[in-house]
C-alpha positions in Angstrom: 21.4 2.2 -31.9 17.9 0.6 -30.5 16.4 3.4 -32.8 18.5 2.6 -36.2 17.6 -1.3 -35.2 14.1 -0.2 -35.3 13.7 1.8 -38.5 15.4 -0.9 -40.4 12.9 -3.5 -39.1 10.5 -1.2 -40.1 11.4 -0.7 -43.9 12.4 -4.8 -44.6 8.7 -5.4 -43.3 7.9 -3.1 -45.9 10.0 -4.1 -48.4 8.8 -7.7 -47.6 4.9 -6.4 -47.7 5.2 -5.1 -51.5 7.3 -8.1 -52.0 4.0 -10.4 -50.6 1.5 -8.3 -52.9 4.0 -8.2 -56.0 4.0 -12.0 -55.8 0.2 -12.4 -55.2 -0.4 -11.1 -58.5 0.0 -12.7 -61.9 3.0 -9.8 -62.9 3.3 -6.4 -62.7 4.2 -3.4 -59.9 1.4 -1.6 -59.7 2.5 1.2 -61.6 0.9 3.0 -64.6 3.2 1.5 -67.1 3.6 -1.6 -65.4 0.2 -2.7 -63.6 -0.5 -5.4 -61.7 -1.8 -8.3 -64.0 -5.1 -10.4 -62.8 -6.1 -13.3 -64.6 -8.1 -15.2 -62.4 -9.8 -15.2 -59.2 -7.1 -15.5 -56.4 -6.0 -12.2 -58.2 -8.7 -10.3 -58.5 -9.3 -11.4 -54.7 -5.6 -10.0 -53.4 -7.0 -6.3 -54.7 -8.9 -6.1 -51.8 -5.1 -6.7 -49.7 -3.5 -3.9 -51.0 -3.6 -0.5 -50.1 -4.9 0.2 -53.5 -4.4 4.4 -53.8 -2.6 5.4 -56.5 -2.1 1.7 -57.5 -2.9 0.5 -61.1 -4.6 -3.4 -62.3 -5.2 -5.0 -65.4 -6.9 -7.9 -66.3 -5.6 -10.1 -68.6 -8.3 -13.2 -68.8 -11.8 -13.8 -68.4 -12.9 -15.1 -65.1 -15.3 -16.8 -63.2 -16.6 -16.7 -59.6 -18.3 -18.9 -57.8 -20.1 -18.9 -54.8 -20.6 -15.7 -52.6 -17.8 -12.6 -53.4 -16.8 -9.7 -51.2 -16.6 -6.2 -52.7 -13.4 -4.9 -53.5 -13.3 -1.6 -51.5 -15.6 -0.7 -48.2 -16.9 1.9 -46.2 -15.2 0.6 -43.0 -14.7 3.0 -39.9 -12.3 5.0 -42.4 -13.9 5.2 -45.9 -10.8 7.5 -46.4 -8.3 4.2 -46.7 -10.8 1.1 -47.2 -12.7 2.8 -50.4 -10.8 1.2 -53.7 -8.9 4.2 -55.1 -7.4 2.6 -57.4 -6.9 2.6 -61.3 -8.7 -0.5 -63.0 -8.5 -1.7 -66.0 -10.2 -4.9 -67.6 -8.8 -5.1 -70.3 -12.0 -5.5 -72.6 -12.3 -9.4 -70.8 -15.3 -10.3 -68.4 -15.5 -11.4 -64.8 -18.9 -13.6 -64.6 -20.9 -15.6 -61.6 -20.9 -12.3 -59.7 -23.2 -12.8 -56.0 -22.9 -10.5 -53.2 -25.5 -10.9 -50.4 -24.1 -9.2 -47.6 -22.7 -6.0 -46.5 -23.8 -2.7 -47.4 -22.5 -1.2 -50.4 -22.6 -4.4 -52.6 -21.3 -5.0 -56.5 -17.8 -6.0 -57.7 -16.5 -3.2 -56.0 -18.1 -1.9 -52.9 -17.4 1.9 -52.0 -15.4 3.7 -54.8 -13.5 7.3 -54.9 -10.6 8.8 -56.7 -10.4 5.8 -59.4 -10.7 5.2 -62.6 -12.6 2.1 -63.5 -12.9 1.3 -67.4 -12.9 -1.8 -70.1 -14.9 -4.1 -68.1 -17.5 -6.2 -68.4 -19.5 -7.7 -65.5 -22.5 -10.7 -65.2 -24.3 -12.0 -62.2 -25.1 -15.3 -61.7 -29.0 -16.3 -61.1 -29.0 -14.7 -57.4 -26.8 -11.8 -58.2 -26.6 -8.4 -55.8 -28.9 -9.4 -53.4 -29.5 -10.0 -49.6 -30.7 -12.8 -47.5 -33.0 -11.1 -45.2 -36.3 -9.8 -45.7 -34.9 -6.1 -44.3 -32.7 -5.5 -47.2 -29.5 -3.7 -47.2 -28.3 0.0 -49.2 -26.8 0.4 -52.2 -26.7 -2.2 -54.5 -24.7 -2.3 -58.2 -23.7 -4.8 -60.3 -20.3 -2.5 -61.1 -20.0 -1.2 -57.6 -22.2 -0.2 -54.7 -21.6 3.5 -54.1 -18.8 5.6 -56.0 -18.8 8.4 -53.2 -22.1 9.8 -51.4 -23.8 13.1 -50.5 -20.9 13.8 -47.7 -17.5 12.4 -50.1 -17.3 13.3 -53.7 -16.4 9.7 -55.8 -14.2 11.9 -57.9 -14.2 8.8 -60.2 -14.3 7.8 -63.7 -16.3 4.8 -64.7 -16.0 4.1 -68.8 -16.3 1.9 -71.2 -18.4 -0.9 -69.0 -21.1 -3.6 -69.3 -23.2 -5.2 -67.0 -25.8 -7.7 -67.1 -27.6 -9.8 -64.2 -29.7 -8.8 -61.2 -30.2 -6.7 -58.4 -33.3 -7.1 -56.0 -34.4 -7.0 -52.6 -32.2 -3.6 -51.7 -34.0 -1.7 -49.4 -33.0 1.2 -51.5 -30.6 2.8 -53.7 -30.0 0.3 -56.4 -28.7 0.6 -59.9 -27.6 -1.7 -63.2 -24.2 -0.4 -63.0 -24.0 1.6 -59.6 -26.1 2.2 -56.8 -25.3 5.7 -56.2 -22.4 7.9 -57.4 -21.7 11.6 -56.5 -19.4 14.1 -57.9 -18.2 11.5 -61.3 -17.9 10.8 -64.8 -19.6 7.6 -66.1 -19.0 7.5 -70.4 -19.7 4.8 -72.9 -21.3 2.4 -69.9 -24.1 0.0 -70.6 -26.6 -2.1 -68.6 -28.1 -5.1 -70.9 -30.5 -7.2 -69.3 -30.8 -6.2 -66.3 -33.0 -6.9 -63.2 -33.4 -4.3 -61.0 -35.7 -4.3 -57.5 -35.0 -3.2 -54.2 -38.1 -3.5 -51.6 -38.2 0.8 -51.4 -37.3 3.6 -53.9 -34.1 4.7 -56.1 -33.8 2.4 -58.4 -32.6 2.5 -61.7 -31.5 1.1 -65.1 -28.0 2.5 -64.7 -27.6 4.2 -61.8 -29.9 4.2 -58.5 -29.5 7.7 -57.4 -27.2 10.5 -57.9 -26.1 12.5 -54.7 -23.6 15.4 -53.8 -21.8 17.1 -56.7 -23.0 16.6 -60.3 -22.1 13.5 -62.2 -21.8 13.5 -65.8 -23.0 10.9 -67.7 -22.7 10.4 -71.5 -23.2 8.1 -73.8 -24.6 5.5 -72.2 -27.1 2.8 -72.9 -29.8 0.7 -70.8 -31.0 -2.6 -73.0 -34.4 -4.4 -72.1 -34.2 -3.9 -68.4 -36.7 -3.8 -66.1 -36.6 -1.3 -63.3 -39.5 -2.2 -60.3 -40.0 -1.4 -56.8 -41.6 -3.6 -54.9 -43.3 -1.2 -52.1 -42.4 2.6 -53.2 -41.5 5.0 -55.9 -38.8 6.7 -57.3 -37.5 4.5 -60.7 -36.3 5.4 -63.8 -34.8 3.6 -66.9 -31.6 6.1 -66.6 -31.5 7.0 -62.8 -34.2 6.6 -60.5 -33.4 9.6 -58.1 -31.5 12.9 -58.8 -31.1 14.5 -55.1 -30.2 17.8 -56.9 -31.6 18.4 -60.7 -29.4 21.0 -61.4 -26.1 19.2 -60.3 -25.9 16.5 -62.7 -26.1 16.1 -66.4 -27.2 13.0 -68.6 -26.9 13.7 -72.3 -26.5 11.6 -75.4 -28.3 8.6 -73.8 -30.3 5.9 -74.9 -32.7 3.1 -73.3 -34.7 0.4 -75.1 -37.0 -2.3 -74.0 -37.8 -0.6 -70.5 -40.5 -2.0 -68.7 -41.2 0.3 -65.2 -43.7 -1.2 -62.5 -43.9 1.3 -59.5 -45.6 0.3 -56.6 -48.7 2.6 -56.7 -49.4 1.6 -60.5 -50.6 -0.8 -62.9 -47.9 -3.3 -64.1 -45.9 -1.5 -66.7 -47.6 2.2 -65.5 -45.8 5.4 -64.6 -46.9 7.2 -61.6 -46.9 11.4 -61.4 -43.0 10.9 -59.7 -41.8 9.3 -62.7 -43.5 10.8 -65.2 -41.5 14.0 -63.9 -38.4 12.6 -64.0 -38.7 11.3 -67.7 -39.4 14.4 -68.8 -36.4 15.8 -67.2 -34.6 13.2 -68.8 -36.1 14.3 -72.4 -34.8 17.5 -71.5 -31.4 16.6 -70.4 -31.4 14.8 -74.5 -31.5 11.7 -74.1 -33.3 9.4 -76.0 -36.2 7.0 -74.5 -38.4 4.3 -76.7 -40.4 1.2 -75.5 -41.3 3.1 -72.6 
């Protein structure tokens, strides 16, 4: 009897837990046909209370943020559960004011696998993916922090996205659009304007460094950005670090109005280490001008 008690406690609280996250939402299940609807911030802030795998979203409004935002999805003592592995979809509409200056893996989303991510466009305000120490912190995006790493394939899809804004004073690892991603697609994805300086190396128009299994990125474009590290090396206009050349492809790419300042050179000059990588980019087809 105590047991039949106890299993029925256990599925009302349950039921009454996807009752809570059904209501926190502007409509919508969570399934693929009927997702849950965001359109506006208190929304967009419950994704972050919901055991998100499996789970579908859709915005359905522009919004705006103000004041300091924690990343949807961590790395946590189980990266397994706390990553978002979710299904996202804005919807073509814009979430704007974006400023994360704390934690580790810092963007809109944090630390991303097994989801799809797509129709979405994302600005920074003035201080944007930063940190308020002089140390710095690891993986910075304006999309998303880290979809995977060298040890966890993202296993994601990120398409069809914009991002504009900034990202300094990482210590490392930062990207337009991601910091780092591993093992992914990324299609049809664009940084415009963009700002990008950590204190060390990785750091890239689009995507700081790629890690692990080979991402695939196509079609994508980087628009008057410029990509500077204030005390090291390793920067590119596409990605600034590929841990494995043979891994990963970039094809059918584009970047204009690129201005690269690596420590060791001139402002606006290439050292040897980027030089090298540009030319695997050439290789790889894509197309770079302004350089």
């Amino acid at each position: 009897m105590k047991k039949t008690i106890f299993t029925l406690t256990m599925i009302a609280a349950l039921a009454i837990a996807n009752l809570q996250s059904m209501n926190a939402f502007s409509g919508g299940s969570g399934m693929s046909d009927d997702p849950y609807l965001i359109s506006n911030v208190a929304d967009l802030e419950e994704v972050r209370s919901v055991a998100t795998e499996g789970l579908y979203f859709k915005m359905t409004d522009d919004i705006t943020l103000s004041g300091e935002w924690i990343p949807i999805g961590t790395w946590g003592d189980d990266p397994a559960i706390e990553a978002f592995q979710g299904n996202f979809d804005g919807g073509g509409y814009t979430v704007s004011g974006l400023q994360v200056t704390n934690g580790n893996d810092r963007g809109l989303f944090g630390w991303v696998k097994n989801s799809t991510i797509k129709n979405l466009t994302v600005h920074t305000n003035e201080t944007g993916i930063s940190h308020d120490s002089p140390s710095g912190g690891d993986i910075f995006g304006i999309l998303a922090g880290s979809v995977g790493d060298s040890n966890i394939n993202g296993n994601s899809i990120i398409e069809n996205c914009t991002v504009s804004g900034n990202v300094t004073q990482g210590w490392a690892n930062c990207g337009g659009l991601l910091g780092g991603a591993s093992g992914s697609t990324i299609i049809n994805c664009r940084a415009e304007n963009v700002n990008v300086q950590p204190r060390m190396w990785n750091a890239g128009g689009l995507v700081g460094v790629l890690r692990g299994e080979g991402t695939t990125i196509t079609d994508c474009h980087v628009i008057n950005a410029t990509v500077r590290s204030l005390e090291h090396d390793a920067i590119g206009g596409i990605v600034g670090t590929l841990e494995s050349e043979s891994a990963s492809t970039i094809t059918g790419c584009t970047v204009t109005g690129l201005t690269l300042i690596g420590h060791d050179s001139g402002a606006g000059g290439i050292g040897a280490k980027y030089e090298r990588f540009l030319r695997w980019i050439r290789n790889k087809c894509c197309s770079l001008f302004n350089l």
